[in-house]
KEMARDREN-31854 format. One record per residue (C-alpha): residue in three letters; x negated, y, z. Coordinates in steps of 0.1 Angstrom, whole numbers, plus 5000, padded with zeros to 4 digits. Each point is the difference from the previous one (the first is absolute). Layout:
! KEMARDREN-31854
residu	xx	yy	zz
ALA	X	Y	Z
...
//
This chain:
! KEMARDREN-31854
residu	xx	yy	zz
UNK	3788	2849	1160
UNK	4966	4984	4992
UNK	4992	5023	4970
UNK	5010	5034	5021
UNK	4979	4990	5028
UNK	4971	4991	4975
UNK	5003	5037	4991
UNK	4970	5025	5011
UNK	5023	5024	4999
UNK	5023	4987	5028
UNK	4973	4987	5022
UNK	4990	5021	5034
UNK	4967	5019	5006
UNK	4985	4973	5018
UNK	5005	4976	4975
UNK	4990	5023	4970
UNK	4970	5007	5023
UNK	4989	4963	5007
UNK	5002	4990	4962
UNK	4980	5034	4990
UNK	4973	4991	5026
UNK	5002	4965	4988
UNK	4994	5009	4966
UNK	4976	5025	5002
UNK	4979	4977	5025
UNK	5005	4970	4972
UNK	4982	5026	4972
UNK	4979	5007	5024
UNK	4985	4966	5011
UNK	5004	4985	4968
UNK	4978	5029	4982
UNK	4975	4997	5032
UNK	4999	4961	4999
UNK	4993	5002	4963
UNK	4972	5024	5003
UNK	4984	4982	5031
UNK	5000	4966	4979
UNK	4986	5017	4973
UNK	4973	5014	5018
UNK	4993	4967	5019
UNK	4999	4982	4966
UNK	4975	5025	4985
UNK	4979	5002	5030
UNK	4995	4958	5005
UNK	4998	4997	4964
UNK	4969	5028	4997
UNK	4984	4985	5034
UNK	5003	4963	4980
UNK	4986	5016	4971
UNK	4971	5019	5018
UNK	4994	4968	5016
UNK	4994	4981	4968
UNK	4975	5028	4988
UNK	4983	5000	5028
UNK	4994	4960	5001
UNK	4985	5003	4958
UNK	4981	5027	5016
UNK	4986	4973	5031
UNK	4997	4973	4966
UNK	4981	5023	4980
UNK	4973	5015	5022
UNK	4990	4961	5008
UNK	5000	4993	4965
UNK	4973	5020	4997
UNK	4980	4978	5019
UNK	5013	4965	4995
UNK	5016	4979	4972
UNK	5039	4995	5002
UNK	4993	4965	5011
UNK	4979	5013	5025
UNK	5028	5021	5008
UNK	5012	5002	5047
UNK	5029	4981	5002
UNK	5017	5024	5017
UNK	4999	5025	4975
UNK	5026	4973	4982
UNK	5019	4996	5029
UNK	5040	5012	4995
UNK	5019	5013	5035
UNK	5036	5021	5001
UNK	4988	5030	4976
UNK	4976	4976	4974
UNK	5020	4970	4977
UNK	4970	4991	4980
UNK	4961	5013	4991
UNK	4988	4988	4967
UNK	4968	5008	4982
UNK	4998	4991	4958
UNK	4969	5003	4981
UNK	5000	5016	4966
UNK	5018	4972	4981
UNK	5029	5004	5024
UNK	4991	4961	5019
UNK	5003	5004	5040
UNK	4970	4991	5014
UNK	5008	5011	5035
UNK	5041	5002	5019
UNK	5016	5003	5033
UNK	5018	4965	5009
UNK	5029	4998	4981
UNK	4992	5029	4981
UNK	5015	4991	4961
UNK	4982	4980	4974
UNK	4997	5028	4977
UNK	4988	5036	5005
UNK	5029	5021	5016
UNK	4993	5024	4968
UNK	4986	4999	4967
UNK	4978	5029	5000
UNK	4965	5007	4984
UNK	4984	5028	5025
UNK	4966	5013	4999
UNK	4974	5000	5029
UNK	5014	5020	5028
UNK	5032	5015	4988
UNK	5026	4996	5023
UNK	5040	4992	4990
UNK	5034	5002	5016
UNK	5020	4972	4979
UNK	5029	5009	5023
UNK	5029	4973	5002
UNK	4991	4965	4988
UNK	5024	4969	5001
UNK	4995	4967	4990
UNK	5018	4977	4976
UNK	5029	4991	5018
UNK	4997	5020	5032
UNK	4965	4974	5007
UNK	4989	5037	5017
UNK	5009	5036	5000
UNK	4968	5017	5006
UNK	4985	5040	5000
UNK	4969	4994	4983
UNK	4967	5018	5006
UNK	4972	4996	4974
UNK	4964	5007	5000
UNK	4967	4989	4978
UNK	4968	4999	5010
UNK	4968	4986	4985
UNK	4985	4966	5007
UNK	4969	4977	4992
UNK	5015	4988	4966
UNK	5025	5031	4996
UNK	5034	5016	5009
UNK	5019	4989	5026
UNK	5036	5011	5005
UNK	5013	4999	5037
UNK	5039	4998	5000
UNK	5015	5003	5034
UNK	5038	4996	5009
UNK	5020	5017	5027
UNK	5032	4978	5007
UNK	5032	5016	4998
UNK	5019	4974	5019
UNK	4993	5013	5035
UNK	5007	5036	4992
UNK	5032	4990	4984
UNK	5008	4986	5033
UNK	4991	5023	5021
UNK	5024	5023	4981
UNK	5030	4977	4997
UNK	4994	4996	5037
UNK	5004	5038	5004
UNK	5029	5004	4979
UNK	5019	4972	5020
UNK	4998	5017	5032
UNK	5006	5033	4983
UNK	5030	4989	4983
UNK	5013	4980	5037
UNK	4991	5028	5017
UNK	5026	5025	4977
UNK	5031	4989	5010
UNK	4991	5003	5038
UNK	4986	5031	4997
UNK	5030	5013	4978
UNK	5028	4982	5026
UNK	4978	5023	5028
UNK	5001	5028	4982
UNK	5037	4998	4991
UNK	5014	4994	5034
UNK	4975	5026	5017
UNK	5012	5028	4972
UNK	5039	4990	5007
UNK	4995	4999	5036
UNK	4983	5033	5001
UNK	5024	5017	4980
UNK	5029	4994	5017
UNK	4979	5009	5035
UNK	5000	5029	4982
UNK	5033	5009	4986
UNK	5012	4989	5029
UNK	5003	5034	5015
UNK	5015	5012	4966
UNK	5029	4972	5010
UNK	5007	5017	5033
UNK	5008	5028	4982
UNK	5022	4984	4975
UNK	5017	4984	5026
UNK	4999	5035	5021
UNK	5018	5017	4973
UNK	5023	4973	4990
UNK	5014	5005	5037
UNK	5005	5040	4995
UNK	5033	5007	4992
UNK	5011	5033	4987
UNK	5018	5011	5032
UNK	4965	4991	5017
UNK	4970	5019	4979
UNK	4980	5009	5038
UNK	4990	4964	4999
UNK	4962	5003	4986
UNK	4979	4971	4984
UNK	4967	4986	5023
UNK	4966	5017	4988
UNK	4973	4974	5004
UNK	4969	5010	5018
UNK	4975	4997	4972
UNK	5003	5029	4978
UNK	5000	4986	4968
UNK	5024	5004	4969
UNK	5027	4978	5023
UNK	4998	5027	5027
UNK	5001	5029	4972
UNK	5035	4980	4986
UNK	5015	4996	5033
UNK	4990	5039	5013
UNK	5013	5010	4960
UNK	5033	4979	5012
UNK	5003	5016	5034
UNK	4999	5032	4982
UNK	5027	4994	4977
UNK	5019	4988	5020
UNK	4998	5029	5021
UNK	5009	5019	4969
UNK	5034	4976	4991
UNK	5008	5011	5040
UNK	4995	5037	4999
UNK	5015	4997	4967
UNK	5032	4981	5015
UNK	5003	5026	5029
UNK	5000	5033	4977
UNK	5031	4979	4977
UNK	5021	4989	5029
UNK	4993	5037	5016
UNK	5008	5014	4965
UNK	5033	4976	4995
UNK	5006	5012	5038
UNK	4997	5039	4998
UNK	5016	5001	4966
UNK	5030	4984	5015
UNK	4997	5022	5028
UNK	5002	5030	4975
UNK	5024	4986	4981
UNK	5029	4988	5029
UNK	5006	5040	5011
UNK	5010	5009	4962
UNK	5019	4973	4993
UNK	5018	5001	5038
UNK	5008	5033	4992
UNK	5015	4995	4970
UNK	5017	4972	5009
UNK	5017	5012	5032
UNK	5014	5026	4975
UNK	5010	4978	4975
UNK	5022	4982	5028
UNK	5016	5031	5017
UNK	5010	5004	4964
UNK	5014	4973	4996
UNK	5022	5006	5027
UNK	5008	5034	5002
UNK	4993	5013	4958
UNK	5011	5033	5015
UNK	4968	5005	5013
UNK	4975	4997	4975
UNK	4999	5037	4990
UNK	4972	5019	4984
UNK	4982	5009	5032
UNK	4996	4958	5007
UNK	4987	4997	4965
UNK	4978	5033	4999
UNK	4987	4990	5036
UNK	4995	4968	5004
UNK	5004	4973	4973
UNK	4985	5019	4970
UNK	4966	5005	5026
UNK	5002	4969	5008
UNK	5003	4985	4969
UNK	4972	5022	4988
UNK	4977	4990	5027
UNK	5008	4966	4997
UNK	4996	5004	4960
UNK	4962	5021	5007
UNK	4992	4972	5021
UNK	5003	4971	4974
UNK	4988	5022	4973
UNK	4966	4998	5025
UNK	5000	4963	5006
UNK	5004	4995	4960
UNK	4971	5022	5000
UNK	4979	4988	5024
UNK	5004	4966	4987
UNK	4994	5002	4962
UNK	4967	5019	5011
UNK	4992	4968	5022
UNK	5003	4980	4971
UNK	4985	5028	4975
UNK	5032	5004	4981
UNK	5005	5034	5001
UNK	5001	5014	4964
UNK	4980	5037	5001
UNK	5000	5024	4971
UNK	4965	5011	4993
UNK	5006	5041	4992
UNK	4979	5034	5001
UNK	5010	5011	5036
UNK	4987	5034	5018
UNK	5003	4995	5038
UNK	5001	5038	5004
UNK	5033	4999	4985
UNK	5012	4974	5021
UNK	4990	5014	5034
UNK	5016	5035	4992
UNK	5030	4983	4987
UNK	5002	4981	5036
UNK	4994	5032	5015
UNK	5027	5018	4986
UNK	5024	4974	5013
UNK	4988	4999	5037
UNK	5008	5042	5000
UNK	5029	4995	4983
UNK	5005	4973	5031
UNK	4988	5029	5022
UNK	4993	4975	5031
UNK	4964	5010	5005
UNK	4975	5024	4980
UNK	4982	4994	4971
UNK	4966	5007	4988
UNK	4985	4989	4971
UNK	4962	4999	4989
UNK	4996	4984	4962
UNK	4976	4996	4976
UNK	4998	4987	4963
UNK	5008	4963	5003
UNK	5006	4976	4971
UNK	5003	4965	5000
UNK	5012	4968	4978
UNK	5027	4984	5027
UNK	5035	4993	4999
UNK	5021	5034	5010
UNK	5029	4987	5017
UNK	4977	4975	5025
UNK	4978	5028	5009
UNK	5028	5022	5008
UNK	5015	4980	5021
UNK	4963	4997	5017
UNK	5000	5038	5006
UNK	5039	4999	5011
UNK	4992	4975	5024
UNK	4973	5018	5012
UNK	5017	5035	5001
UNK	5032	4984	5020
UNK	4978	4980	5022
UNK	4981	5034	5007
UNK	5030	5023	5002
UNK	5016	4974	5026
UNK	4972	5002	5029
UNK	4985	5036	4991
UNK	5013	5031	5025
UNK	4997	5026	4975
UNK	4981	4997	4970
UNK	4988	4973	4972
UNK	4971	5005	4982
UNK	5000	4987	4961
UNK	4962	5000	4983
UNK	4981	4982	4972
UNK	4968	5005	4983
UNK	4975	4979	4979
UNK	4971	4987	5014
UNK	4973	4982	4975
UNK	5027	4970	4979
UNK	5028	5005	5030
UNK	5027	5020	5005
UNK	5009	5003	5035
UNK	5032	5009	5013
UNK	5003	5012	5038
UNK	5034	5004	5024
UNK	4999	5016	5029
UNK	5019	5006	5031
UNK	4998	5020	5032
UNK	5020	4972	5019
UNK	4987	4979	5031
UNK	4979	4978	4976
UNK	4988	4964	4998
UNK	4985	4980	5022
UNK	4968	4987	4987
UNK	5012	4961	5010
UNK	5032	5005	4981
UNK	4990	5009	4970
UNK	4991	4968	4979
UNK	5033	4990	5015
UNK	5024	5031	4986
UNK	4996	4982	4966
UNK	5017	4969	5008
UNK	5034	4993	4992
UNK	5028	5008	5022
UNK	4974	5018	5023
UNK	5012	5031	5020
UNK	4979	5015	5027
UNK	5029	5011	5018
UNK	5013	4968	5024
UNK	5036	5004	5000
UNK	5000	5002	4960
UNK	5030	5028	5004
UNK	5014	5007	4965
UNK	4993	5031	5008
UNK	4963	5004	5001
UNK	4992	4981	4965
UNK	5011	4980	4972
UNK	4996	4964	5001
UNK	4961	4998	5006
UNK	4991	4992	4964
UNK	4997	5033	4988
UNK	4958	4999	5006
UNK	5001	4963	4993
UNK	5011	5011	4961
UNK	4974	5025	5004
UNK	4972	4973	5004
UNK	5013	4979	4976
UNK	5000	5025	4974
UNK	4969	5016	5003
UNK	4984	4965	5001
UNK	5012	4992	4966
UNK	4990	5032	4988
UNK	4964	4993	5009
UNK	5000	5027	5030
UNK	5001	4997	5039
UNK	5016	5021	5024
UNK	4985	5009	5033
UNK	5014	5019	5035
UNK	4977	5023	5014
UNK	5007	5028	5030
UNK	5007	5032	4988
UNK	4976	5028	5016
UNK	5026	5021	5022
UNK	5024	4969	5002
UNK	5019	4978	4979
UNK	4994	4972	4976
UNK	4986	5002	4971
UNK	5008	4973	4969
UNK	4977	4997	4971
UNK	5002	4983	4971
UNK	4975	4991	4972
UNK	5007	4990	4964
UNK	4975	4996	4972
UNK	4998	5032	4977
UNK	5006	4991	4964
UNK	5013	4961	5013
UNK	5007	4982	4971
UNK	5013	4961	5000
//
């Protein structure tokens, strides 16, 4: 239990968050403090050394006056930047030092009159002092004088442990802060994200038009929660078309299957009464219709799931139309007239003429007297047109006709259609072919379905 829940990979977003802030800020301040204690070293360390050169500077201009014995007192004075002021004559004796300024010269050095040297670092023999030393000659009655001045290192040292103490004190505070600041912020705001967890974990499936809260500020947790709202919308659109599908198709189904089972028990019964007119009449339609209809279910539902295997051949829809219009006078319900052109296209030749069968049945169905078969190229499309002379669509019903189990008539009466999935397979088809079908008024009357599919459509 102790290793999982030392695991990264099991710990929440807040907690990931506070250790990433913590970690980042820890970089961060230990790269910052390490530069600021630089700087704050280099900076006391050049103002010491500046302040040595600048006191052999003071040493030397009254050297040009006055002997080193004669030398102001104060110029040998030490205070927080100066450790020790020495002057040594040519044979490296010190005839002149700062109180408690070393015995022996700081450096041994032989320097000619007035150059100037930065011995840098200087310590003692066991730690006596630790000492930037500034060196300068200059030329006196009797000779060279060398003027060696020391800038302690003690007190910027200090200054700088000082610094880093309260830097390093100050690091854990300052980390604790930011840790419980970043964990508290975070969950302020997920916290919304949580009401919508929680939201959603209360939505059942029987209950989809419950819809998550969208918080006021529109930022990505408002985009998730609208982005939830419309999916779920979706799942409950979605779950109304399958329980009205599972509804009407048991609808469609009961009347075949009553049929053929009210015959099947007078048969039972009384065998002398299934003769060939029974059969011929009513359970071989029946059982046709009832056959047609799962044939169109099967149908509609591999196409749903993209199952339906298509053959991919040479097909001229010219053919095809005159073929369906051959059968509708051989029907001789309604007149036919038919305007083709060349059309050729790479599609499956069964699907598509069951497209234009639909079509021609669906237009032979509502039209008073004559159906009008068509199709021409236009630019890569062929378009395929079926027209009817019969009381027509109305404009709001038209993205509705291609929903399943959709009739326009109210009492669904066997007798005026088929099951209502005839333009349903229509759509279906044509989609997966690449094309669209559109209803349009015809110009004297009607309705008029066209259909579009890519000339020359290959997969």
């Amino acid at each position: 239990m102790i290793v999982e829940s030392l695991n990264p990979m099991r710990w929440s977003v807040r907690a990931k968050s506070a250790v990433a802030a913590a970690l980042v800020v820890s970089v961060s301040f230990a790269i910052a403090s390490g530069l600021l204690l630089l700087v704050l070293y280099r900076s006391l360390e050049t103002t010491a050394q500046d302040a040595a050169a600048s006191r052999a500077d003071q040493i030397c201009v009254q050297l040009e006056t006055d002997s080193p014995t004669e030398l102001d007192r104060s110029l040998l004075a030490t205070d927080s930047q100066i450790g020790a002021v020495q002057i040594v004559d040519a044979s490296g004796a010190v005839v002149a030092a700062s109180n408690g300024a070393p015995a022996q010269p700081l450096v041994k050095t032989s320097m000619t009159d007035g150059q100037l040297t930065d011995f840098g670092r200087v310590e003692g023999p066991e730690g006596a002092f630790d000492y930037w030393v500034s060196g300068r000659a200059t030329a006196v009655v009797g000779g060279t004088v060398t003027i060696l001045v020391g800038a302690d290192r003690e007190p910027v040292e200090s200054v700088v442990s000082r610094v880093a103490v309260l830097l390093a004190t100050g690091a854990p505070i300052l980390i604790a802060v930011v840790v419980v600041s970043t964990y508290r912020l975070v969950g302020a705001a997920l916290r919304p994200v949580e009401n919508i967890r929680g939201r959603v974990a209360a939505i059942s499936s029987t209950d989809l038009a419950e819809r998550v809260p969208v918080p006021d500020a529109r930022d990505e947790i408002a985009h998730l929660a609208t982005t939830m709202n419309e999916m779920l919308g979706r799942l409950e659109t979605g779950q109304a078309a399958q329980q009205r599908f599972i509804s009407d198709a048991s609808h469609e189904l009961r009347s075949p299957l009553a049929t053929i089972t009210t015959a099947l028990e007078i048969a039972a019964g009384r065998p002398d009464l299934i003769d060939k007119e029974l059969i011929d009449e009513s359970l071989l339609p029946e059982a046709r219709r009832m056959n047609q209809l799962i044939e169109d279910l099967l149908l509609l539902a591999r196409s749903d799931e993209n199952a339906v295997e298509r053959q991919r051949v040479d097909v001229d829809l010219d053919d095809l139309l005159l073929a369906e219009a051959g059968r509708l006078r051989r029907i001789g319900s309604v007149q036919t007239v038919v305007h083709v052109e060349p059309c050729r296209v790479v599609c499956d030749p069964a699907a598509l003429s069951r497209v234009i069968r639909n079509l021609v049945d669906n237009a032979a169905r509502h039209a008073s007297s004559t159906v009008t078969l068509s199709c021409h190229p236009d630019n890569d499309q062929a378009v395929i047109k079926v027209r009817d002379d019969g009381p027509g669509i109305p404009r709001h019903e038209r993205d509705r006709v291609f929903q399943r189990f959709v009739r326009l008539d109210t009492a669904r009466a066997r007798a005026s259609g088929g099951a209502g999935l005839g333009l349903s397979i229509v759509e279906q088809i044509v989609r997966v072919h690449g094309g669209t079908v559109a209803i349009a008024d015809a110009p004297r009357g009607g309705t008029i379905f066209s259909v579009t599919v890519p000339l020359g459509q290959q997969d």
